[in-house]
PASEBA-1860 file (N, C-alpha, C; in nm, 3 decimals):
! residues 303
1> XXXXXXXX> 5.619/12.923/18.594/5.709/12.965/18.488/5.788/13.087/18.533 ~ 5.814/13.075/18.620/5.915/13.197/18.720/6.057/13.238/18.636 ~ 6.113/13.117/18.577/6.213/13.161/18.506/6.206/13.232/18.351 ~ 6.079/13.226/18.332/6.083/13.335/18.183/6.029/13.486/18.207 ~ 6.134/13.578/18.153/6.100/13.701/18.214/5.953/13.752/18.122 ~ 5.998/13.699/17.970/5.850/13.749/17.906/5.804/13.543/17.811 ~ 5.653/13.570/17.813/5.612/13.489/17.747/5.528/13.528/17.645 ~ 5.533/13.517/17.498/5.453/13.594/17.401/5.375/13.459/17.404
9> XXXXXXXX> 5.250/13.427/17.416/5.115/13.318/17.312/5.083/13.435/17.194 ~ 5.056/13.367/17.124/5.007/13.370/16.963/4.938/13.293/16.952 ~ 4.804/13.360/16.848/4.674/13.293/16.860/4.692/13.359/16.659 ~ 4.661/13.276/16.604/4.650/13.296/16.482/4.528/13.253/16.414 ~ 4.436/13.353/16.355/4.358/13.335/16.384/4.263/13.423/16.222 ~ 4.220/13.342/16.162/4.115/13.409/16.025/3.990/13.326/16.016 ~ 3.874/13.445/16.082/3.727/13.467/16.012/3.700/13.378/16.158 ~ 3.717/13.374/16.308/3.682/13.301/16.389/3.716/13.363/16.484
17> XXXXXXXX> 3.605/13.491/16.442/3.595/13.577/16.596/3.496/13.529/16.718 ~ 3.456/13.391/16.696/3.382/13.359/16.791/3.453/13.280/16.887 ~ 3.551/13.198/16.878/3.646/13.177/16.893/3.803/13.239/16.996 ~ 3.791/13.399/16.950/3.951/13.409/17.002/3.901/13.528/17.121 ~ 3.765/13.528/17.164/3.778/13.611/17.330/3.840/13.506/17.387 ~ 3.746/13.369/17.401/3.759/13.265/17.521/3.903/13.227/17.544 ~ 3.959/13.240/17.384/4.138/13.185/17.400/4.187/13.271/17.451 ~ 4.172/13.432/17.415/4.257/13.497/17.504/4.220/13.516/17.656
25> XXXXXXXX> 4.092/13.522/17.658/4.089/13.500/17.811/4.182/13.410/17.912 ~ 4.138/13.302/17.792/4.211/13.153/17.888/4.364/13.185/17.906 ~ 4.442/13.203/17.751/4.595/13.209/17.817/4.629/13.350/17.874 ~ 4.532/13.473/17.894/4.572/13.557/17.981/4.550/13.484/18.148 ~ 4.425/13.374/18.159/4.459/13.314/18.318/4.570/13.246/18.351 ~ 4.694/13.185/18.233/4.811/13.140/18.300/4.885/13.218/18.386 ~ 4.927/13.129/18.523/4.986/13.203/18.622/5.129/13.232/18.599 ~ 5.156/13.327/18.518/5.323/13.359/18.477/5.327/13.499/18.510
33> XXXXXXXX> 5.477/13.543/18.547/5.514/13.648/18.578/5.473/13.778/18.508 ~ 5.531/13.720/18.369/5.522/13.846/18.238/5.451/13.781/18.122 ~ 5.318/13.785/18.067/5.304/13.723/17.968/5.207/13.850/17.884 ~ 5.236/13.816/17.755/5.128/13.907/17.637/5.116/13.848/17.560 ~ 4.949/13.862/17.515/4.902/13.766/17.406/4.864/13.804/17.327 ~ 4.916/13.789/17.204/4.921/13.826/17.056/4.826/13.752/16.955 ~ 4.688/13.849/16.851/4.610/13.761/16.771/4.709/13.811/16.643 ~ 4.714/13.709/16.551/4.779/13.732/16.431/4.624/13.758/16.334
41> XXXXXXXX> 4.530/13.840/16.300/4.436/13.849/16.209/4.518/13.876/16.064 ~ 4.470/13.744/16.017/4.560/13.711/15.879/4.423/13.757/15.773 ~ 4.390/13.867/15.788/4.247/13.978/15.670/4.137/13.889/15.704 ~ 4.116/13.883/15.837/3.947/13.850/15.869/3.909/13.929/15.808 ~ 3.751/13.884/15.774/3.651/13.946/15.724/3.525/13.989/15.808 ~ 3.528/13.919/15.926/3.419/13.878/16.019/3.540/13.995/16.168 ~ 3.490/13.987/16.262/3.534/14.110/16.399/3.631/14.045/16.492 ~ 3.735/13.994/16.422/3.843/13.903/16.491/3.943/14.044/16.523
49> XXXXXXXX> 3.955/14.115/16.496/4.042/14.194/16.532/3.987/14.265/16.646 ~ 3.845/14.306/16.614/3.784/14.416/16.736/3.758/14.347/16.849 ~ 3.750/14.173/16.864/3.741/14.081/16.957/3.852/14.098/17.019 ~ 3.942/14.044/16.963/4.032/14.042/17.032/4.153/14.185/17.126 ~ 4.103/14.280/17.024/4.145/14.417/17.113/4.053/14.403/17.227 ~ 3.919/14.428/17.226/3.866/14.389/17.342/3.897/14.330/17.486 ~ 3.945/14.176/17.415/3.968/14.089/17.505/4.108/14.113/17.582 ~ 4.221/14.210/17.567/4.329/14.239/17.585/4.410/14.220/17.500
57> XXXXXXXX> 4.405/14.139/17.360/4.566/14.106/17.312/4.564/14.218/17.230 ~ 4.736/14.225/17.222/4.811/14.272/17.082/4.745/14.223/16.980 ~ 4.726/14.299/16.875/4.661/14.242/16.745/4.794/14.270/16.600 ~ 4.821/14.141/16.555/4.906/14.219/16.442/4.847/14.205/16.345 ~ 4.759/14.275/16.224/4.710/14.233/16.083/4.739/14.270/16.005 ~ 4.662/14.194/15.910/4.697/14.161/15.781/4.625/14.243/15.672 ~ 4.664/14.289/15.574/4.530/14.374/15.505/4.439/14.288/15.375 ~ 4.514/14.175/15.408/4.439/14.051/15.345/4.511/13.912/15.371
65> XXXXXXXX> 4.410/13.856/15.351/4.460/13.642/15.330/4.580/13.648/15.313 ~ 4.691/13.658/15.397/4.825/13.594/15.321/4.849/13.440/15.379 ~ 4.804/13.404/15.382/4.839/13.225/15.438/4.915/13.194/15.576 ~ 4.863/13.099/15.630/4.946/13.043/15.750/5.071/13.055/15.762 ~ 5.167/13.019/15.665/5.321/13.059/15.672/5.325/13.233/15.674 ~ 5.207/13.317/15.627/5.259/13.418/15.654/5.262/13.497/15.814 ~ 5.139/13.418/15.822/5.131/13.446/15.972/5.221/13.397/16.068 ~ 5.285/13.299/16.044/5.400/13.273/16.105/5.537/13.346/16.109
73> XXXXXXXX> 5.536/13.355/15.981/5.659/13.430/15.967/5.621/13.618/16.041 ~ 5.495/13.698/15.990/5.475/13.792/16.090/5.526/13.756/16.252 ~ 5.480/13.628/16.283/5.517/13.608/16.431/5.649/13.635/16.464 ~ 5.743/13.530/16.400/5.907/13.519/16.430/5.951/13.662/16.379 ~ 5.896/13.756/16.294/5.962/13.862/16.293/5.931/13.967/16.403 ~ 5.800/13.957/16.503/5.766/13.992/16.611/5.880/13.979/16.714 ~ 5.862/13.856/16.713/5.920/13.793/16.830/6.064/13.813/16.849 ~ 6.119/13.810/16.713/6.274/13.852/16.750/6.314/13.998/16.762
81> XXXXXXXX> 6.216/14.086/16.757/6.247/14.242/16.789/6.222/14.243/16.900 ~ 6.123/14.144/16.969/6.131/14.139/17.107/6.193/14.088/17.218 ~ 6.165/14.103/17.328/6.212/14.020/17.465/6.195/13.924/17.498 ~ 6.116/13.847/17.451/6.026/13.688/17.464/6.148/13.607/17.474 ~ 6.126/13.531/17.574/6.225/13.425/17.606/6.163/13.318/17.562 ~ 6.018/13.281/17.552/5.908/13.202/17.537/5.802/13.246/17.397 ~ 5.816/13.161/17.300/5.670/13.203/17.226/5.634/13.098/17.198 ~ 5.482/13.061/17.246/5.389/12.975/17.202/5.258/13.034/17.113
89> XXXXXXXX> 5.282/12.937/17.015/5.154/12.969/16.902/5.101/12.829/16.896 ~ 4.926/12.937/16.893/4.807/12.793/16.863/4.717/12.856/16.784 ~ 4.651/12.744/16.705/4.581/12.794/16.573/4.421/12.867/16.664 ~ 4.380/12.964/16.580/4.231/13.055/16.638/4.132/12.944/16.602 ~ 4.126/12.861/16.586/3.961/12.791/16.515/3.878/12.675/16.632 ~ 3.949/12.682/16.748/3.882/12.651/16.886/3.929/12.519/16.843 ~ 4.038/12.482/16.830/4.075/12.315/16.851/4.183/12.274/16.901 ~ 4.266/12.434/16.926/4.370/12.375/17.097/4.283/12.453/17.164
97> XXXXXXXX> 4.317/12.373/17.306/4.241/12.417/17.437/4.355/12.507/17.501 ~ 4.369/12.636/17.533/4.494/12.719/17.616/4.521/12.660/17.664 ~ 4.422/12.588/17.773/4.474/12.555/17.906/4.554/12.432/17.911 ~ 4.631/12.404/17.761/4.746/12.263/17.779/4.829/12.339/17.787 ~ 4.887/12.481/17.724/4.978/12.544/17.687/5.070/12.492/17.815 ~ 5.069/12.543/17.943/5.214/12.449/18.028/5.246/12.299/18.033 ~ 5.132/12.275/17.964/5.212/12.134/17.914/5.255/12.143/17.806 ~ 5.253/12.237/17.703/5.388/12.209/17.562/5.482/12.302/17.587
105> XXXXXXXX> 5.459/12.376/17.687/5.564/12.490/17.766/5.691/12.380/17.794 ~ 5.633/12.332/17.876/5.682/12.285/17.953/5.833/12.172/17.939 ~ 5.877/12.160/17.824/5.977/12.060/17.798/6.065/12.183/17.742 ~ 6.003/12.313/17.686/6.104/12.442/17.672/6.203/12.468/17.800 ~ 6.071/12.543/17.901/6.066/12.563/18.020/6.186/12.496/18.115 ~ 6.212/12.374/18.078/6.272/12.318/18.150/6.426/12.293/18.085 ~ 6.417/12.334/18.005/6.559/12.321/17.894/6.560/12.178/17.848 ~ 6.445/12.064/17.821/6.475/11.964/17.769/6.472/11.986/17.580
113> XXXXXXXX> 6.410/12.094/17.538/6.364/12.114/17.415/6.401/12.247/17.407 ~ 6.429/12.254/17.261/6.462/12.416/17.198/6.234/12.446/17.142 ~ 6.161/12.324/17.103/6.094/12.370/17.006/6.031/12.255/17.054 ~ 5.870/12.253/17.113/5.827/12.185/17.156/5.644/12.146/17.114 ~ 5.642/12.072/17.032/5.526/12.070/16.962/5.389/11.951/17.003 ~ 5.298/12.003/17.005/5.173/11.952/17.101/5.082/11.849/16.986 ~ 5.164/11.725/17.021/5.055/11.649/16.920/4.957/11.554/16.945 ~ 4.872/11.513/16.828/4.712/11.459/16.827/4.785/11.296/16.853
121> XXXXXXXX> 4.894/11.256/16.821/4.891/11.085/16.788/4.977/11.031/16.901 ~ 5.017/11.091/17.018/5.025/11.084/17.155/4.937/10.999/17.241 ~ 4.776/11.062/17.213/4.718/10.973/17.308/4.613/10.912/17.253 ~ 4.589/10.765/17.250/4.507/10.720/17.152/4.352/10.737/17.165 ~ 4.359/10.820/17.260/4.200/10.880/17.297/4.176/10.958/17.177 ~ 4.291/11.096/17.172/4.265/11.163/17.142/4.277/11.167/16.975 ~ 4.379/11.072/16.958/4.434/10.984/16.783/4.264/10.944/16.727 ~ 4.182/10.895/16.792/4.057/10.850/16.780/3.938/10.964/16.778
129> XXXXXXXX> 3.979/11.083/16.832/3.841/11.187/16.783/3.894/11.262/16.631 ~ 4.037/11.218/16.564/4.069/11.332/16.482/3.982/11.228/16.323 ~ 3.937/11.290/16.235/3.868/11.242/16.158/3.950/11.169/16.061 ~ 3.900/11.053/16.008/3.969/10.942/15.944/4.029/11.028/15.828 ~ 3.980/11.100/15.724/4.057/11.169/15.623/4.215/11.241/15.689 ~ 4.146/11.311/15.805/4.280/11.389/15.823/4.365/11.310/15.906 ~ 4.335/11.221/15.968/4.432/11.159/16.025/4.549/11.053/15.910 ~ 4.487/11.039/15.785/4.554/10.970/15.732/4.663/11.041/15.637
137> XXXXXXXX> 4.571/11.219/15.620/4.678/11.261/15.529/4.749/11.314/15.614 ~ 4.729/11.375/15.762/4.835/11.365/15.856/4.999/11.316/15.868 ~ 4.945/11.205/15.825/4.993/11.079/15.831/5.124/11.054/15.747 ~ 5.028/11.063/15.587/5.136/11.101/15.519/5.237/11.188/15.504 ~ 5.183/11.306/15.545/5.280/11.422/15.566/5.394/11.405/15.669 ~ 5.351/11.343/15.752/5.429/11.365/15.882/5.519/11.260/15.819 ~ 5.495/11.147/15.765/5.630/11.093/15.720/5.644/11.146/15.588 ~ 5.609/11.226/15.509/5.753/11.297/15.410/5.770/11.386/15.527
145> XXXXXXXX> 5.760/11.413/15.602/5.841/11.533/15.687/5.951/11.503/15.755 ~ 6.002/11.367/15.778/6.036/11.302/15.868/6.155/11.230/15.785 ~ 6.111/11.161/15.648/6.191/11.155/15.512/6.292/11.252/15.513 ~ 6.268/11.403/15.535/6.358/11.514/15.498/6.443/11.511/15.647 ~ 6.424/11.486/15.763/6.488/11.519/15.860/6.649/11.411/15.918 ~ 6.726/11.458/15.985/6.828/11.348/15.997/6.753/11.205/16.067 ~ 6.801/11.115/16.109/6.792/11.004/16.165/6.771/11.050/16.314 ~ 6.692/10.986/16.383/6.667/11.033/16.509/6.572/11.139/16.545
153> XXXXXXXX> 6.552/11.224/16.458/6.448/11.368/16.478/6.362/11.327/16.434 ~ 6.278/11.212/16.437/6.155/11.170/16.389/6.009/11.244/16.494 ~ 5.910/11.276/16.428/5.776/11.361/16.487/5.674/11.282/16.437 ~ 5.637/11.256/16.527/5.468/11.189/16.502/5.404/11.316/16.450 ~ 5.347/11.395/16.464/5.250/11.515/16.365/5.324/11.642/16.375 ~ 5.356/11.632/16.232/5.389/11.745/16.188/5.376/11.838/16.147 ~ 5.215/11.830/16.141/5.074/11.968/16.090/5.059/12.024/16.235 ~ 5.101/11.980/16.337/5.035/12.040/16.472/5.081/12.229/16.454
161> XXXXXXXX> 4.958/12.311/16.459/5.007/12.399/16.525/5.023/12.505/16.617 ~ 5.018/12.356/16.707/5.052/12.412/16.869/5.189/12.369/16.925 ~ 5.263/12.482/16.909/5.424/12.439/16.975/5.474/12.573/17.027 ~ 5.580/12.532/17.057/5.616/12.640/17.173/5.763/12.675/17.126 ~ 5.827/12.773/17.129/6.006/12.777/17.119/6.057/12.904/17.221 ~ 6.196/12.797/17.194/6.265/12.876/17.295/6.341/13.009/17.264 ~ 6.380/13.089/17.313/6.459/13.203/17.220/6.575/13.168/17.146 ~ 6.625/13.099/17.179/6.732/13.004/17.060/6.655/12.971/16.944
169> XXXXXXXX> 6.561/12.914/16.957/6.512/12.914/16.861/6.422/12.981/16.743 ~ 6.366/13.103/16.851/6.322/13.225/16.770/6.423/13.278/16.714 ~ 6.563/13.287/16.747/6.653/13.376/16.632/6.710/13.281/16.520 ~ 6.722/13.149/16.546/6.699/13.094/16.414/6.651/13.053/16.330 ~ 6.518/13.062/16.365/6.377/13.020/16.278/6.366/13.122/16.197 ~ 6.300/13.108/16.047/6.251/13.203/15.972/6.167/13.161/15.866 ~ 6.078/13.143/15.860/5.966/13.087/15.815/5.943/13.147/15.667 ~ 5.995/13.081/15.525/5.959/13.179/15.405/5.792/13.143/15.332
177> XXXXXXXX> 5.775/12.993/15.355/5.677/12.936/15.263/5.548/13.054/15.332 ~ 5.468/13.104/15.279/5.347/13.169/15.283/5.219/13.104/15.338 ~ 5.239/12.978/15.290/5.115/12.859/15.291/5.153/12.759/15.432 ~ 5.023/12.624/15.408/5.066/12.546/15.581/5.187/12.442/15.506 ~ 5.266/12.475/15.389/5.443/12.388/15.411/5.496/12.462/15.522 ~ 5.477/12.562/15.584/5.538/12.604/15.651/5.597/12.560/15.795 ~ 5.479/12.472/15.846/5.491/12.371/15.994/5.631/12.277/15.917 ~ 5.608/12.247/15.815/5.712/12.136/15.754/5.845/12.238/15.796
185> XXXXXXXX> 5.840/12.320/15.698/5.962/12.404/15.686/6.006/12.414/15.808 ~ 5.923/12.501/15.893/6.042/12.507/16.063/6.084/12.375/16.108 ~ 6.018/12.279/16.091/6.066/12.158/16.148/6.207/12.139/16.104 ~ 6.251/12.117/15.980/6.336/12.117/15.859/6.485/12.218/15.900 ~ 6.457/12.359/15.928/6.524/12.470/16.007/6.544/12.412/16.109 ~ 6.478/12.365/16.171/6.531/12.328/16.325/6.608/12.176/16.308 ~ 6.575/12.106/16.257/6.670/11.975/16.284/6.815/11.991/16.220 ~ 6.780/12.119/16.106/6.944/12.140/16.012/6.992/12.218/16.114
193> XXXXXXXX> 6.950/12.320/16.188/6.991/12.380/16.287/7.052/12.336/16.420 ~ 6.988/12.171/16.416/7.058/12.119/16.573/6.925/12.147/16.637 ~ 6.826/12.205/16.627/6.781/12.250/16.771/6.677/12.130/16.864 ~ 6.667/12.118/16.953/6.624/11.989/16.999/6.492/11.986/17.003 ~ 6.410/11.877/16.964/6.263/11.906/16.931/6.191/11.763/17.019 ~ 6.116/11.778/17.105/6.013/11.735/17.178/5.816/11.753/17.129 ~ 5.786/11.627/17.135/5.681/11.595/17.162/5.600/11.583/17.210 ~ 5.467/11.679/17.325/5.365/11.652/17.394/5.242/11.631/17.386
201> XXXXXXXX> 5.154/11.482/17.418/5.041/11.469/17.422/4.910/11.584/17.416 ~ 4.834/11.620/17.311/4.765/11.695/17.357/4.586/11.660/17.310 ~ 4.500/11.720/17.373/4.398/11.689/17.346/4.339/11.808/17.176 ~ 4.256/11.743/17.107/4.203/11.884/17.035/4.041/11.863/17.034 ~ 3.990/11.942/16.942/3.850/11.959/16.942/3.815/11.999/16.805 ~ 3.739/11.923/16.731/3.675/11.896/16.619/3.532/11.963/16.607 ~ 3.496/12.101/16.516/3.373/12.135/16.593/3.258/12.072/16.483 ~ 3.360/12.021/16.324/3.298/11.955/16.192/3.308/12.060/16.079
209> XXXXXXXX> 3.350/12.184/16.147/3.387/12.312/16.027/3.498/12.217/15.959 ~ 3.548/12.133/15.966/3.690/12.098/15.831/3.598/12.058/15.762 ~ 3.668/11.997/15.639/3.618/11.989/15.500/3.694/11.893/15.424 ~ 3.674/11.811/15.305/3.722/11.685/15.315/3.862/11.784/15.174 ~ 3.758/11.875/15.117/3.790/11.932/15.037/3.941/12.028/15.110 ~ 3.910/12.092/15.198/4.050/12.161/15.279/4.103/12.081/15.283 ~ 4.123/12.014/15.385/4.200/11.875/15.352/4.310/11.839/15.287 ~ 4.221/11.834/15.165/4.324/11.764/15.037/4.420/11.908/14.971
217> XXXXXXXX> 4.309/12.030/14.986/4.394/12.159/14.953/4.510/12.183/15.044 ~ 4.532/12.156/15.169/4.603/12.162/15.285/4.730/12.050/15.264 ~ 4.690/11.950/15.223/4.847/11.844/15.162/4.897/11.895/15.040 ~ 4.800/11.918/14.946/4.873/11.929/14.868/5.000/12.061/14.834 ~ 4.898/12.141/14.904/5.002/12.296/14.934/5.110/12.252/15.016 ~ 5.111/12.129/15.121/5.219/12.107/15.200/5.329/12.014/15.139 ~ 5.243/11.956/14.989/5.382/11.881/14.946/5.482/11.952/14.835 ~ 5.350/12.091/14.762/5.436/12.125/14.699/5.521/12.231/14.781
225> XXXXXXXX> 5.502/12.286/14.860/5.592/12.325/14.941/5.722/12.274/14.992 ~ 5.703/12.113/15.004/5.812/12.052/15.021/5.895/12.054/14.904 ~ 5.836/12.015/14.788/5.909/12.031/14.707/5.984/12.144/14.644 ~ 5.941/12.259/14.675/5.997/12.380/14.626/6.117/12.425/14.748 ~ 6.113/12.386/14.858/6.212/12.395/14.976/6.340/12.310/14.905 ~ 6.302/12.200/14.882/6.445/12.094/14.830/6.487/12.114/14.724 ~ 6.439/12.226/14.647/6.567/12.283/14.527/6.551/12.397/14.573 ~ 6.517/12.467/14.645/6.584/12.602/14.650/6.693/12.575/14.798
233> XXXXXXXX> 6.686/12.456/14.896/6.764/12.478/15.000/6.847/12.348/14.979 ~ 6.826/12.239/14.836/6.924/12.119/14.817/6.916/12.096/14.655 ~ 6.975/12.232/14.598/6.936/12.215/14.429/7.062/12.119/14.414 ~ 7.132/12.044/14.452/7.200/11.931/14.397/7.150/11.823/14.431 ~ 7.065/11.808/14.545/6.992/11.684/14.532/6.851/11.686/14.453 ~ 6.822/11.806/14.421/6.713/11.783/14.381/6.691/11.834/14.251 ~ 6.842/11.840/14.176/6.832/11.846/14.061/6.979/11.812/13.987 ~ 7.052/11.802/14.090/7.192/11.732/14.041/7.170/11.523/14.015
241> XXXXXXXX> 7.113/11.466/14.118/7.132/11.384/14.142/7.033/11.292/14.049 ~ 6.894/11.379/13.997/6.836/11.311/13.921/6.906/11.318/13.760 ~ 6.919/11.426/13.722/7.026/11.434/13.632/7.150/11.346/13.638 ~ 7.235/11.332/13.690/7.316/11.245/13.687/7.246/11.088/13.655 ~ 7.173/11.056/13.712/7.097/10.897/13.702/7.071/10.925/13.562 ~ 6.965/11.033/13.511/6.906/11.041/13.381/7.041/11.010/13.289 ~ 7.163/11.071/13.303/7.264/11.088/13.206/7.319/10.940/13.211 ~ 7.334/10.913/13.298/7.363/10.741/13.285/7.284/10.689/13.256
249> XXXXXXXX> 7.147/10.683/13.263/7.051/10.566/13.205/7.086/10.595/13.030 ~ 7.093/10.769/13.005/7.145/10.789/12.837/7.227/10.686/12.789 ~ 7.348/10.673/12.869/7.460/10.658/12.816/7.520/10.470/12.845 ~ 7.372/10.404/12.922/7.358/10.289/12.905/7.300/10.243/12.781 ~ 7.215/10.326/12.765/7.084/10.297/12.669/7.226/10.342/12.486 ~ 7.300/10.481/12.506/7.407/10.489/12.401/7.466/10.344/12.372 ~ 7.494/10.298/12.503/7.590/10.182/12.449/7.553/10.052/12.383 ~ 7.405/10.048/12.450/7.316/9.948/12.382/7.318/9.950/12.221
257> XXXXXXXX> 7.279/10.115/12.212/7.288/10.140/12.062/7.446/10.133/11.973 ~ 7.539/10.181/12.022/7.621/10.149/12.000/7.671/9.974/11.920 ~ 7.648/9.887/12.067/7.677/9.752/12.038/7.619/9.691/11.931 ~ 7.503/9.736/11.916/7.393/9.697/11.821/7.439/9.717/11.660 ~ 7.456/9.850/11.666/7.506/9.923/11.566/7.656/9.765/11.481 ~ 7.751/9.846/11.569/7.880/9.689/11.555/7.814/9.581/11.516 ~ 7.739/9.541/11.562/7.682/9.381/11.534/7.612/9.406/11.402 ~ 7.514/9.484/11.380/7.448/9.467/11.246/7.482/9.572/11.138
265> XXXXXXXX> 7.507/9.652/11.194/7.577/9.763/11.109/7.434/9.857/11.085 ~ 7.328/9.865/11.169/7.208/9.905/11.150/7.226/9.992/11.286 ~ 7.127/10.125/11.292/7.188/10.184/11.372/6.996/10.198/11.403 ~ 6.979/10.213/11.494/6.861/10.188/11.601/6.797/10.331/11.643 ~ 6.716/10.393/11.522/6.731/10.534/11.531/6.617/10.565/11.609 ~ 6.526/10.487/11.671/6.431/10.495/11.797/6.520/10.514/11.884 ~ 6.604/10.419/11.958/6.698/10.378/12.054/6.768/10.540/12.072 ~ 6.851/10.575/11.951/6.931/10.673/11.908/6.923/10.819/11.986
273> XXXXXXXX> 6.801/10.820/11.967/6.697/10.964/11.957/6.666/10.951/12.124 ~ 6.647/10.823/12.166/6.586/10.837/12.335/6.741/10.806/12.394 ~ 6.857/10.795/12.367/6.994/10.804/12.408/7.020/10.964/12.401 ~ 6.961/11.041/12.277/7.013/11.170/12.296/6.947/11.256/12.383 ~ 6.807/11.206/12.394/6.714/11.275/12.480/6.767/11.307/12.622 ~ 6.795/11.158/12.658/6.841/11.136/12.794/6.989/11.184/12.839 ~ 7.075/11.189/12.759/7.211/11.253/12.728/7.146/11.427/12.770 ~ 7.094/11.449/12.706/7.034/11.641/12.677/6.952/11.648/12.856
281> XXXXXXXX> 6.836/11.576/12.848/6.792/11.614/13.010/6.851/11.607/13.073 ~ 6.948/11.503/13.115/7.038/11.497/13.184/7.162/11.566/13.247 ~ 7.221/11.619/13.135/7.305/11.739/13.128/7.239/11.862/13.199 ~ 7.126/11.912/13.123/7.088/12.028/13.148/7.014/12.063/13.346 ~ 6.937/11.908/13.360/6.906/11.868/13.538/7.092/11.896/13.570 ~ 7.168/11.802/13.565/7.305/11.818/13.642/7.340/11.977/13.631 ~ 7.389/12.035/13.541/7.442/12.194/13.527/7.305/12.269/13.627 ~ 7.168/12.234/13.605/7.110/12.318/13.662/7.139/12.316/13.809
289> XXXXXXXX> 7.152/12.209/13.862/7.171/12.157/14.020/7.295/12.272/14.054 ~ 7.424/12.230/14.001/7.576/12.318/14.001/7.536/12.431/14.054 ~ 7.508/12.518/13.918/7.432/12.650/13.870/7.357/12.725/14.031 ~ 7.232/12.646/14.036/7.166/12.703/14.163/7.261/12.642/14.292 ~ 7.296/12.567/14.311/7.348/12.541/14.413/7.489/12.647/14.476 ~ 7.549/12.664/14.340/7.632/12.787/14.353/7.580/12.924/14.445 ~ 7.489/12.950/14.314/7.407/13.114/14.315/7.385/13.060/14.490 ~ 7.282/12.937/14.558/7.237/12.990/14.684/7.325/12.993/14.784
297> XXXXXXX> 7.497/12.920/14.739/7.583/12.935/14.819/7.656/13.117/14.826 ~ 7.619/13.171/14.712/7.661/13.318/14.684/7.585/13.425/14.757 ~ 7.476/13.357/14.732/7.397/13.430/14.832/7.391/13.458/15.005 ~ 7.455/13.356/15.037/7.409/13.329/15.150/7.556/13.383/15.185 ~ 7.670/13.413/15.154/7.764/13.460/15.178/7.751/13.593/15.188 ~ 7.707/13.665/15.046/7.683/13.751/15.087/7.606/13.850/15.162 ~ 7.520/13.763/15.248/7.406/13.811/15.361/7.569/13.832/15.495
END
């Protein structure tokens, strides 16, 4: 890796100080010119911080739990005050191995990828040790993730988080969600951004600490996350467009009543009442879509 003058790894990492000597050991043995390795302690409770000073890294913490997206976002705000031409982040809980890191480097490295992410459904060895629950809600996620992206930027796993970016892509990344929507979210930033995103095979390691229960807490934080991204970064699709449908189904359902009305001279005051309903939601979803869609275009101007 001769051509990167600095390489930051990030090891992110809560309550699994048993865990982050061996990692930093390991990616301090990559043979690179300039590299420093950074633990993100997101308010361990257990000696993840005093481990890892130990072991050599930078430590940035937290003075409590703020969630995976926060730790991310601590990172990219690291990283862009810095020199890093290179930052790779892998989760602290001993289930990336360092020693792939030049292989998800490596499609950066070479300028084939802005943002290069190390996934489980690559090799069907390794598709086969990840546990049937998570591989399936995996699964699902990775296609709503994939739902949101243009045509062509499709990712087999989109929970991975072991990826790598390039400095192009550290100054346009910015990570807001707090929680794990956040792997979604950069993906999302980067394909609206253009930036080119690659795929590498990687192995992981299951030690049985997951939980069927995390799990399901872990999708579901990742869908409502999705959903709170698509009206605050597409409030006309995601609140213009249902509104509009709602206001026409009203104003089908009006005419029904209407016709009815003409024909018998009886006016259909069930019908009536779910024509005005749908008339009223409707309106108020469309104006709301306008409304925010404005304000986040105002905003963003005036940044």
């Amino acid at each position: 890796m001769s051509d990167a003058r600095l390489a930051s790894i990030v090891i992110v990492n809560y309550n699994y100080a048993r865990f982050v000597g061996a990692a930093i050991d390991s990616a301090l043995a990559q043979s690179w010119p300039r590299i420093e390795v950074i633990v993100v302690d997101d308010g361990s409770t257990d000696r993840t911080a005093e481990v890892a000073q130990l072991a050599g890294a930078k430590v940035i913490q937290h003075d409590s739990n703020r969630g995976y997206g926060s730790a991310l976002r601590s990172i990219f705000n690291y990283a862009r005050e810095s020199s890093a031409d290179l930052l790779v982040i892998l989760d602290g809980d001993g289930q990336h191995d360092p020693t792939a890191i030049p292989d998800v480097v490596r499609p950066v490295q070479q300028g084939m990828a802005d943002m290069s992410i190390g996934s489980r459904f690559l090799k069907g060895q390794t598709s086969s040790r990840v546990p049937r629950f998570r591989h399936f809600g995996i699964g699902v996620l990775t296609r709503l993730t994939n739902l949101g992206s243009r045509k062509g930027a499709k990712v087999r796993d989109a929970q991975s988080g072991f990826r790598a970016y390039s400095r192009k892509a550290i100054e346009m990344l910015d990570p807001h969600d707090t929680d794990m929507g956040a792997s979604t979210e950069i993906i999302w930033d980067a394909n609206k951004h253009g930036l080119r995103i690659v795929e590498v095979p990687i192995d992981v390691t299951y030690d049985g600490n997951g939980s069927t229960k995390g799990a399901l807490r872990h999708g579901l934080s990742v869908i409502g996350s999705m959903l709170v991204y698509v009206e605050t970064k597409h409030a006309l699709l995601a609140f213009g467009v249902p509104g509009l449908a709602i206001l026409g189904s009203g104003f089908a359902v009006g005419a029904f009543v209407a016709q009815g009305y003409y024909s018998t001279r009886e006016l259909a005051i069930g019908l009536a009442l779910v024509t005005l309903l749908l008339v009223i939601l409707g309106t108020l979803l469309l104006f709301s879509g306008i409304i925010l869609h404005a304000v986040i275009n105002a905003n963003k101007r005036s940044r």
